[in-house]
N, C-alpha and C positions, 0 to 999 in steps of 0.2 A: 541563550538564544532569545532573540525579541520576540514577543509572544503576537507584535502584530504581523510579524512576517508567518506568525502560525492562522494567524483570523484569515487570509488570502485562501487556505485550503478549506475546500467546503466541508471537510469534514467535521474539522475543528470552528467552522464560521460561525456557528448560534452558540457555542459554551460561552459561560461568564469568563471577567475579564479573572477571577481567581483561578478557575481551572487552565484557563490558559499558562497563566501561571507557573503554575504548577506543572504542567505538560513541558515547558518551554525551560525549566529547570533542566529535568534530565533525558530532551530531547537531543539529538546529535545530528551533527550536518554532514554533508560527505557532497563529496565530488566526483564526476566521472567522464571520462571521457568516451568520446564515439567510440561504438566496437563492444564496450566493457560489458561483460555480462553481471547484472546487479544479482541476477539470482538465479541457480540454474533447477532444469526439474530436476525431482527425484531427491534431492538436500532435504535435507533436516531445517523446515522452519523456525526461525529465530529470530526473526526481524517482521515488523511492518515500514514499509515506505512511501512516505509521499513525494510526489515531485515539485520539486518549485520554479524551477528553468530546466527547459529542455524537453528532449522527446525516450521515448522507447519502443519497439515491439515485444509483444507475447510470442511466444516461439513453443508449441508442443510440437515435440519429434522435429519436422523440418517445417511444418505448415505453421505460418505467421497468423492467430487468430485476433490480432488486436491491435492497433498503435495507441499509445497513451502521451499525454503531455500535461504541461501544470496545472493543478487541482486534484488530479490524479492519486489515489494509492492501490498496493499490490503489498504481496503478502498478510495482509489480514487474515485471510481464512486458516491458512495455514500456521498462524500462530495462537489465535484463538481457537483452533481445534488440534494443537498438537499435530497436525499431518505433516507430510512431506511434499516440497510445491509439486504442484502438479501441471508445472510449465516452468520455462524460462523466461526472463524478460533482461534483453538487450537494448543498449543505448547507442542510438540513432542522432544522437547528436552528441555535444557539450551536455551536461549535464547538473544541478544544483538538486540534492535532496533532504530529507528529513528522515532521521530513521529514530525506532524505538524499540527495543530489544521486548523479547519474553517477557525478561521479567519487571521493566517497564512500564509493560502494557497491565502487568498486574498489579500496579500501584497506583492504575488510573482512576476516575471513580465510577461508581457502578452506570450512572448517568454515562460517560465517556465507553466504555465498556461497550454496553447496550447499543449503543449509536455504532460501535463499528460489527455486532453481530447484527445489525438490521441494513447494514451495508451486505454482510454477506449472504444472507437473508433474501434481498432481491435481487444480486447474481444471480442468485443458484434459481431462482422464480424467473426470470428472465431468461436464462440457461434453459431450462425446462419447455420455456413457451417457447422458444424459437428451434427447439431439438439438441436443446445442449454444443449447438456446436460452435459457437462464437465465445470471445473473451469472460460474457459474464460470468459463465462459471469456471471462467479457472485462470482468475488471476488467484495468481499463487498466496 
């Protein structure tokens, strides 16, 4: 993977151009089409995704708490804390993403690491302040 189609995700936007690198080694792309569910609640987290084309909604039970589109990721929480997602998120259009498994995620570096529990970090701060009921705290 080209590592500057990874600098476009703001997640990834202020690492060096080695950990890019390095991320874009044994990052993976995937495809999807409208409809596809990329991740449903209640699974066993295994993955983080970001999106690079297209759209999604967050889906708990039947109540849609969120729409996401490029720059976007989901499943973080849930693979940095071992949980099980605590939402679905379905694709609302075409789709292009980036995905990075478990164990992946644990070969990132502590710097990379950090930056995605300070992601999850202010979900769950943002969740909180507005009564936990909107997307920030539970992308999956």
């Amino acid at each position: 993977m080209d590592p500057g189609r990874l600098r476009k995700i703001p997640l990834f936007r202020d690492m060096s151009d080695g950990d890019l690198r390095r991320i874009a080694t044994f990052a993976t792309e995937d495809s999807a089409a409208e409809g596809a569910t990329l991740m449903r609640e209640g699974d066993f987290a295994t993955e983080l995704v970001a999106i690079e084309e297209g759209t999604a909604d967050v889906i708990r039970g039947d109540r849609r708490l969120a729409s996401l589109g490029p720059g976007d990721i989901f499943g973080e929480s849930g693979v940095l804390e071992a949980e099980r997602r605590n939402a679905s998120v379905v694709a609302t259009s075409q789709m292009r993403v980036v995905k990075l498994t478990t164990w992946e995620i644990k070969r990132l570096t502590p710097e990379t690491v950090a930056r995605l529990r300070e992601v999850v970090e202010e979900r769950r701060v943002a969740g909180e302040l507005r009564g936990g009921s909107d997307a920030s705290d539970v992308i999956t």
